[in-house]
C-alpha positions in Angstrom: 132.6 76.2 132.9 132.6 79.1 134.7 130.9 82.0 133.3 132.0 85.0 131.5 129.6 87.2 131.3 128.1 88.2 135.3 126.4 90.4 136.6 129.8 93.1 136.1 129.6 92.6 132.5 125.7 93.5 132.0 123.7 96.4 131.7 119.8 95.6 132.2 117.0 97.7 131.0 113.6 97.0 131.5 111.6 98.7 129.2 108.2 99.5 130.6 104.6 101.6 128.9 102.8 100.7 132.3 100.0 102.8 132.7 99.3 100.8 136.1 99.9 100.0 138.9 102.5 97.2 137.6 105.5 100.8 137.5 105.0 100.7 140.9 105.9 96.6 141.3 109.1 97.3 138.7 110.2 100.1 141.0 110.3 97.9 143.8 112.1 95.1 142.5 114.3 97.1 140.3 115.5 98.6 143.5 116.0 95.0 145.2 118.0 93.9 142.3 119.7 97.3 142.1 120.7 97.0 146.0 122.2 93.4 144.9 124.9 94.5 142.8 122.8 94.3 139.2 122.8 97.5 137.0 120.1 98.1 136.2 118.2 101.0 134.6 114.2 101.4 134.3 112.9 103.2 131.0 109.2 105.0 130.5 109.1 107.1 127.5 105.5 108.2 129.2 103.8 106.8 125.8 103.2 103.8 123.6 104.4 105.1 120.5 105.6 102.3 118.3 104.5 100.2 121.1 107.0 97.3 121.5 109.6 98.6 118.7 109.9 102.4 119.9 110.5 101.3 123.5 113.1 98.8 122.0 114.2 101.9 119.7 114.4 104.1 122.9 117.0 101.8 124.5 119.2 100.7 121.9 119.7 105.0 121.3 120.7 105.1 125.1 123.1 102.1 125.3 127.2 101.8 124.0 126.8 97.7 124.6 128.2 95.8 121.7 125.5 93.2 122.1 121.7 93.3 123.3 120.1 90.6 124.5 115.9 90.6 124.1 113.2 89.0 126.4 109.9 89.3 126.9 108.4 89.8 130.6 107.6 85.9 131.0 110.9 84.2 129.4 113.4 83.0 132.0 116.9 82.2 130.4 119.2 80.1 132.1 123.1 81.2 133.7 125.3 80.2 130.6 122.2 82.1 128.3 124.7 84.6 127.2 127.8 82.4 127.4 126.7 80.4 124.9 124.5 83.2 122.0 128.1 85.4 122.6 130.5 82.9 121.5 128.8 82.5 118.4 128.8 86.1 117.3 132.2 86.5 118.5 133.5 83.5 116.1 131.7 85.1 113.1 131.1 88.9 112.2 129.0 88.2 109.9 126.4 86.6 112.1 123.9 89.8 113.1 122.1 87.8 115.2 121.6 84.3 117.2 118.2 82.7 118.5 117.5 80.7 120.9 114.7 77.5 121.3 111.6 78.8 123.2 110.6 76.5 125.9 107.0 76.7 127.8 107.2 77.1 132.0 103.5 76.1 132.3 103.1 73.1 129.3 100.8 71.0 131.8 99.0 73.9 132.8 95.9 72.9 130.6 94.2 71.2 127.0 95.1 74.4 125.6 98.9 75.0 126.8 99.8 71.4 125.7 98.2 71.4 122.0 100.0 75.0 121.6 103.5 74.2 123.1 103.3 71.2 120.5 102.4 74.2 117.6 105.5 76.4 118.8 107.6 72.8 119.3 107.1 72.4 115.6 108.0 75.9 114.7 111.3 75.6 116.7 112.2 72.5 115.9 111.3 71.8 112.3 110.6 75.3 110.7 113.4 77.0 112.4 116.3 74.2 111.8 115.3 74.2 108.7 115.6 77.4 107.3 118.7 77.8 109.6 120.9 74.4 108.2 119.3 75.4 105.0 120.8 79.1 104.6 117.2 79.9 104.1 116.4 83.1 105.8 115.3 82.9 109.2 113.4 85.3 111.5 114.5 86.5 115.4 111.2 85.5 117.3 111.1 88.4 119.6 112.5 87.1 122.5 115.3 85.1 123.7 118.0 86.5 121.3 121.0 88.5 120.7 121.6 90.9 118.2 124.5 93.2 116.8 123.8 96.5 118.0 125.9 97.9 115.3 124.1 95.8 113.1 120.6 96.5 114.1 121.6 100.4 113.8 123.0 99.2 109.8 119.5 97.7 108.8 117.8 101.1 110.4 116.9 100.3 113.8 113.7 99.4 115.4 111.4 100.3 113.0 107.1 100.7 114.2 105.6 100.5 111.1 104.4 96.8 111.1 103.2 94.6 114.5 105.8 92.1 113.8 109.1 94.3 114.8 111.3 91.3 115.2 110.3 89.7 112.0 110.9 92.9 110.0 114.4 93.7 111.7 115.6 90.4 111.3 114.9 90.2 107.6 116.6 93.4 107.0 119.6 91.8 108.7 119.8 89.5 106.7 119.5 91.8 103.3 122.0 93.8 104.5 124.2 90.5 104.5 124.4 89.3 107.7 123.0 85.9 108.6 121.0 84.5 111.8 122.0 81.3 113.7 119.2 79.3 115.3 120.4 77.4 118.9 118.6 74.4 118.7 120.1 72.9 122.1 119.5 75.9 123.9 116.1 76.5 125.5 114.6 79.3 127.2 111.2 78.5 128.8 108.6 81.3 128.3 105.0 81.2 129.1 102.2 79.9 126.4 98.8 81.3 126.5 96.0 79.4 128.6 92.9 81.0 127.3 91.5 81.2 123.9 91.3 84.8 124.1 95.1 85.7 125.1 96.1 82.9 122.0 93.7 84.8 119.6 95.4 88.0 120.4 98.9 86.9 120.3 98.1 84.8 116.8 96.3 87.6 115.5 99.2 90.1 116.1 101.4 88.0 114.7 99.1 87.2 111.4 98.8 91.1 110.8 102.3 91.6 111.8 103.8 89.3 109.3 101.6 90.5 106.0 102.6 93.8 106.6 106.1 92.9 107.1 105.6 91.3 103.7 104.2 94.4 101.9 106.6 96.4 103.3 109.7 93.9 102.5 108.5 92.4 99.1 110.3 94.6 97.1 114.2 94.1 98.6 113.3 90.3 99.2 112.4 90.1 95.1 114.9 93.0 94.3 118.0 92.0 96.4 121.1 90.5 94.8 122.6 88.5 97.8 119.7 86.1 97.5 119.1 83.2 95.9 116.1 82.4 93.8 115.8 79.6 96.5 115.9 81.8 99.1 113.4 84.2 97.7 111.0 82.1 97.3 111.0 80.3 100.7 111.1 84.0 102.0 107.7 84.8 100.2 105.8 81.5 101.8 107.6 82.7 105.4 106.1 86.1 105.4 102.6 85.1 103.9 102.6 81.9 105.9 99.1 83.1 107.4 97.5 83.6 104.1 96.6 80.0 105.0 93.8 81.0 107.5 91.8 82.9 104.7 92.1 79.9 102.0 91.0 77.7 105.0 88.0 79.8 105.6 87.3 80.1 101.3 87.9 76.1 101.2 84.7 75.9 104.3 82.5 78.8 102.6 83.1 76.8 98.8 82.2 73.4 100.8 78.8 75.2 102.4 78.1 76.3 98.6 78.9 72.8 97.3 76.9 71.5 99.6 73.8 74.0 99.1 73.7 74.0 95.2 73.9 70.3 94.9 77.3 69.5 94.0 77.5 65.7 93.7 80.9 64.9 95.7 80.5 61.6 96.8 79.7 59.6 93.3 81.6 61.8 90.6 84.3 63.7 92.9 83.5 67.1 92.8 80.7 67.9 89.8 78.5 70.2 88.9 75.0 70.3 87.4 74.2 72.6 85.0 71.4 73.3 82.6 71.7 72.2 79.2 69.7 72.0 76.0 67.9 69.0 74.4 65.9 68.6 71.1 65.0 65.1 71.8 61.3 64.4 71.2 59.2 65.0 74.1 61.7 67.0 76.0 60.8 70.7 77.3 64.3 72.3 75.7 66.1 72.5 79.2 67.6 69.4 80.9 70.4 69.4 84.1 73.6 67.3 82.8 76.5 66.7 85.7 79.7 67.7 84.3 82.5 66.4 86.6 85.0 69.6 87.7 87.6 68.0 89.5 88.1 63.9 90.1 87.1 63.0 93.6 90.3 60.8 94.0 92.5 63.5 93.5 90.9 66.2 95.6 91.3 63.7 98.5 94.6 63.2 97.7 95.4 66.7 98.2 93.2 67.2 101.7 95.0 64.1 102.9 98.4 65.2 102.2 98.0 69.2 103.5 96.8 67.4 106.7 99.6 64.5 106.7 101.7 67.2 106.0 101.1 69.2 109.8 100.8 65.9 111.5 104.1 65.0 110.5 105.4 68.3 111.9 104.0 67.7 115.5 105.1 64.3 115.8 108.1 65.3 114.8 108.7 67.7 117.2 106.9 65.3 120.0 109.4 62.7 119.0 112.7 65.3 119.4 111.7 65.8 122.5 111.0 62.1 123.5 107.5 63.2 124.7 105.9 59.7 123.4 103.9 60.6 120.6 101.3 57.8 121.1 100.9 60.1 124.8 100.0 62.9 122.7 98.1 62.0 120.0 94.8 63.9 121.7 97.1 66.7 122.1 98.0 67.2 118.6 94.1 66.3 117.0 93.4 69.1 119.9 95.8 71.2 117.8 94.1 70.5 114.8 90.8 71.7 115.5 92.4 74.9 117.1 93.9 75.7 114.0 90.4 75.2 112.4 89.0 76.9 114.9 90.9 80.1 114.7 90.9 80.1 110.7 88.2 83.1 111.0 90.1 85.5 114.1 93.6 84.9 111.9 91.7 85.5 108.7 90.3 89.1 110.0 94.0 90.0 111.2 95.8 88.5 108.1 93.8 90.7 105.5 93.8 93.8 107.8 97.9 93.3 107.9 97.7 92.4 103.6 95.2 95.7 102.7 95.2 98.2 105.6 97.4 101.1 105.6 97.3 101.4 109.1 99.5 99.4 111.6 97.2 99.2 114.1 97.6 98.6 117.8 100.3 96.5 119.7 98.0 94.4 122.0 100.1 92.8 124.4 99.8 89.1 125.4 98.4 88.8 129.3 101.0 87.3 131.1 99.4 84.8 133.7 102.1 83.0 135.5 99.8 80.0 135.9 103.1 78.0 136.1 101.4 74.8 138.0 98.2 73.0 137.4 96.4 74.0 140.1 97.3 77.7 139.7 94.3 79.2 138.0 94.4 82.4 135.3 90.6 83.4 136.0 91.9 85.8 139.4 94.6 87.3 137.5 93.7 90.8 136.4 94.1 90.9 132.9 91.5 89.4 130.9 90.6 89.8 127.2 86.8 91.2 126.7 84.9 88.9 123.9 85.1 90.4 120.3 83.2 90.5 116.7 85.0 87.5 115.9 83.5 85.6 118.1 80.0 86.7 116.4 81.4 85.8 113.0 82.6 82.0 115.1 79.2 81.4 116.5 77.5 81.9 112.7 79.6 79.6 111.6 78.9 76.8 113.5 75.4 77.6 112.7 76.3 77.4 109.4 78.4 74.5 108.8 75.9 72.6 111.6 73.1 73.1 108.8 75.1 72.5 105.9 76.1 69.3 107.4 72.7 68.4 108.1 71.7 69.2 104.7 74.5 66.8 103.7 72.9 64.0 104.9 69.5 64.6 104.2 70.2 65.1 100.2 73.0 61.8 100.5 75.7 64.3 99.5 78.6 62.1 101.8 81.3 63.3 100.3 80.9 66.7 101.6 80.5 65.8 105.0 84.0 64.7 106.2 85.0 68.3 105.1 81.9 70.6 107.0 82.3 68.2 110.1 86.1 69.3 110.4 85.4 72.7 110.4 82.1 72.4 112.3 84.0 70.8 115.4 86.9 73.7 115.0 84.5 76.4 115.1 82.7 75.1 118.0 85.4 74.2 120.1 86.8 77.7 119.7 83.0 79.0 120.1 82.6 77.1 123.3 86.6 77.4 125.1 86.0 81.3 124.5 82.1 81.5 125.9 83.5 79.2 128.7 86.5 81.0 129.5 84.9 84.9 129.3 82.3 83.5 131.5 84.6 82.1 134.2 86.7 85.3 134.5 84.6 87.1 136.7 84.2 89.9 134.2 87.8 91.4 134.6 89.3 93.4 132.1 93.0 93.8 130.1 93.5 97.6 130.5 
């Protein structure tokens, strides 16, 4: 099929808050591209304000296009890209937008790139069909997508206010009545984060981003008359998805305290002992009597199906892809204990985006290009300097390493299957990042 839309039919603008020597690199190839027929414009606004949204905000004020096409620095679309996300919004006004499947240039780079492109597999091809064949609201992810310009101008432009631009414009599409359309056929390969630190940053961003987004849109979401009490309240566990990493951190801090104030798990389920009075002869007045809280049978029941639950999700989207999911069942325990892992990062960034005022900085996602194995991140120039968090990680492995070993010595089994999960997650993260800062030579991200 030949294609429609070449290089006579597109206006390119690269949107760049540099303060390095990386201006100088856009210049050049701008220029090259320039000299090859491609128009193409360069755009410093000389600040950061709004970070990602103003500069977006800058462009869309300066262009006349009827469509506008989004990409981060690292996602390479392929020739029929806007062929294919055109002819969609062309059929149907009333679509505001169209996404497209992110795909992952350097997968096999390491332990960490597989277990995550699995994670963002899952979101693509489970969460995102989902919603989408569902008429459930879906979000724009930020990259590899094309929106209305009109449209985006309707629901009030690029607006700064939360880290999570493209999740707030894309809901506000859609409560202006428009709808998304997810392309699950069509992929555009972006780079995943090999280091603990670059993943932290970008899940953190996004964790903060999408409780603000929350705050900010609760009101229309609950108050809006085009949706459906269905869709409301899918829209509510979407934007306070990572509320999860906080109840995962409560769950390990309640299991420490089970554990420490003798809370017989293993015999009654989870029970309690508590003083009581006696008058029986002999006795002193005071005697400790168990009193059973919850049945043991049925808090297993729920821990097994939560974790069945995201299991199912990554062989799913293993399977779609014809991966072999016996192949990758390392990959996707891996995954697990990341998740565990990084319950306490997500958990600062989750409660700063649900209770502070402020939006807080736009820390960008280093962008590597480690596309082959035997490429290696630690010479690149950006690196990610070690945190508080990773203070706040390192005490908890302390204390879940003692509360496990308390465990055993007081024969309360039923506690450890629950303190080991998050004592390997903890340390995994704890050791990848100690590993990873240590091997980079000391560079910074400026």
């Amino acid at each position: 099929m030949a294609r429609k839309y070449g290089a006579d039919k597109v206006k390119i603008y690269v949107l760049d808050d540099s303060t390095d020597e990386t201006s100088s690199e856009v210049d050049r190839l701008a220029s090259e591209y320039s000299a090859q027929g491609l128009c193409l414009r360069v755009i410093r606004r000389g600040n950061r304000k709004g970070f990602k949204a103003g500069a977006l905000q800058t462009a869309l004020l300066g262009t006349e296009e009827k469509y506008v096409a989004v990409f981060d620095a690292d996602f390479v679309p392929s020739c029929d890209f806007l062929d294919r996300t055109v002819a969609v919004l062309e059929e149907d006004p009333k679509v505001g937008f169209v996404q497209a499947r992110w795909g992952h240039l350097d997968r096999n780079h390491n332990a960490i790139t597989m277990s995550i492109a699995i994670g963002i597999d899952a979101h693509f091809f489970l969460e995102q069909q989902g919603r989408n064949g569902s008429g459930y609201l879906m979000n724009f992810n930020g990259s590899a997508g094309v929106l209305r310009a009109d449209v985006i101008r309707e629901a009030g432009g690029w607006e700064s206010d939360t880290l999570a631009e493209d999740l707030d414009l894309s809901y506000r599409i859609q409560l202006a009545g428009y709808r998304g359309v997810y392309l699950s056929d069509l992929e555009v390969p972006g780079e995943v984060p090999p280091t603990i630190a670059s993943l932290k940053r970008q899940q953190g961003r996004w964790a903060r981003g999408s409780l603000q987004a929350a705050r900010k849109l609760r009101g229309r979401i609950l108050g809006s008359e085009r949706l459906s009490l269905g869709q409301k309240v899918e829209a509510g566990m979407h934007l306070t998805y990572y509320l999860v990493h906080p109840l995962m951190v409560a769950s390990f801090l309640l299991a420490v305290a089970a554990d420490f104030m003798s809370i017989d798990v293993i015999r009654y389920g989870i029970a309690l002992s508590v003083p009581t009075f006696s008058t029986a002869p002999g006795s002193t007045g005071v005697v400790m009597e168990t009193v059973q809280v919850v049945p043991w049978l049925v808090f297993s029941a729920l821990v097994i199906l939560s974790t069945f639950a995201v299991l199912i999700c990554c062989f799913q989207a293993v399977r779609a892809q014809k991966l072999g999911p016996l192949v990758n069942i390392k990959r996707i325990v891996f995954l697990v204990a990341l998740g565990y892992g990084m319950s306490i990062s997500n958990s600062v960034h989750a409660l700063n985006g649900l209770l502070s005022s402020e939006t807080g900085t736009f820390s960008r996602t280093p962008k590597y290009a480690v596309l082959e194995t035997s490429e290696d991140w630690r010479d690149k120039k950006y690196q990610i300097p070690l945190n508080a968090t990773t203070l706040l990680e390192g005490a908890a492995v302390g204390l879940a390493g003692t509360a496990s070993a308390w465990a055993i010595f007081t024969g309360n089994l039923g506690i450890l299957p629950i303190l080991l999960v998050y004592l390997a997650g903890y340390a995994v993260i704890l050791y990848l990042t100690a590993r990873q800062r240590l091997g980079s030579g000391g560079k910074r991200d400026s």
